[in-house]
N, C-alpha and C positions, 0 to 999 in steps of 0.2 A: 350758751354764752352769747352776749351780745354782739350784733357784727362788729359795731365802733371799737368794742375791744380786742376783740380778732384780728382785725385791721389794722388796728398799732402792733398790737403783739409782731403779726408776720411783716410789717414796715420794716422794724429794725431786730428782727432773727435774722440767722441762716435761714437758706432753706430749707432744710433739711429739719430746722426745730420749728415750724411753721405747724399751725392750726389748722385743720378742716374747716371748710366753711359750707353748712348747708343752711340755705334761706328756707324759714318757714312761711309760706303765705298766710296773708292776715291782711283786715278789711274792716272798715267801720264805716258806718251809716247812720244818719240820722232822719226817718220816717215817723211823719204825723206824729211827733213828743216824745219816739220811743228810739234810744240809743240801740244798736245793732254791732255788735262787734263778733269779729270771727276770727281760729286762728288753726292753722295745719289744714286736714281734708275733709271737712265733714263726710264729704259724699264716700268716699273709701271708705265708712265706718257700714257696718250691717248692723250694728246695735245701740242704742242709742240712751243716757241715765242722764235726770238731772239732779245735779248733784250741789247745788246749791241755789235758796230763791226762795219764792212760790213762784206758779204759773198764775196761778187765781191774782196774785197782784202786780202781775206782769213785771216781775223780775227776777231773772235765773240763769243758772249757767245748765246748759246742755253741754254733757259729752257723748263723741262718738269710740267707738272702739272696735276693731275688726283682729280676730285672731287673739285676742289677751291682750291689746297693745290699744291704746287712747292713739286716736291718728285727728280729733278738731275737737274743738269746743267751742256753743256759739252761746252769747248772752245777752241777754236780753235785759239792758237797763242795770246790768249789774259788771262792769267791764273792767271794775277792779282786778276782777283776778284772773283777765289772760295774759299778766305776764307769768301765774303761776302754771297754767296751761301751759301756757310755749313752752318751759321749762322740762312739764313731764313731756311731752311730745318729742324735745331734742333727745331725751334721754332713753326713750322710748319705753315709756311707762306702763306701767300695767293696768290694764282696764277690766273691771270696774276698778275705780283709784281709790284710795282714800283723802278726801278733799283735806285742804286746809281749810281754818277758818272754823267758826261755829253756825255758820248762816245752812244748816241743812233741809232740804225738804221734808215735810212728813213721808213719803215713800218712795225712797231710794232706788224700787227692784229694775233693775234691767228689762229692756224689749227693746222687740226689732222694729224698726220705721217699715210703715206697710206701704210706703210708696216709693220704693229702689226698684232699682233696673236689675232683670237679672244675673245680668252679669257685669260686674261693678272691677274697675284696674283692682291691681295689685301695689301697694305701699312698697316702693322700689330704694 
């Protein structure tokens, strides 16, 4: 749910019929012609698919996923679709996901990013 509408919702409720409100972190960049958008934790994630793009012409969504659960997704020139990210991440989605959209890569499979810390938070 969007904050803006959360916001009004608990404006004028009770308390008592008020909404949860958790912010998701999220970040956008613009480097040397290449858009950068990020949303939730990447670094909390130990596995890592992209799930829509190519890399070869530098546009794609990466996600991360730790325990079955998608916890970021970061894209690269393709930032259409992190408000469909934010969405599985509030709802805490299952990873690997199945993307929307038709824009898929040729190979889908899962791996781990070989450059995490060994011991990485826990998604709280």
């Amino acid at each position: 749910m969007l904050g803006a509408q959360v916001a009004a919702h608990n404006t004028v409720c009770e308390q008592t019929d008020r909404w949860p409100h958790l912010l998701i972190p999220q970040f956008w960049s613009g480097q040397f012609s290449v858009n950068i958008k990020s949303v939730g934790v990447p670094l909390f994630g130990d596995e890592i698919m992209f799930t829509q793009g190519s890399v070869k012409q530098r546009r794609f969504a990466a996600t991360y996923g730790r325990r079955g659960r998608i916890v970021g997704t970061v894209t690269f020139n393709h930032g259409k679709w992190i408000p469909y990210y934010q969405a599985q991440i509030a709802r805490f989605g299952p990873f690997p996901s199945n993307p929307a959209g038709s824009d898929f890569p040729e190979d889908m499979r899962v791996s781990r990013p070989s450059s995490r810390p060994t011991k990485t938070p826990d998604v709280v």
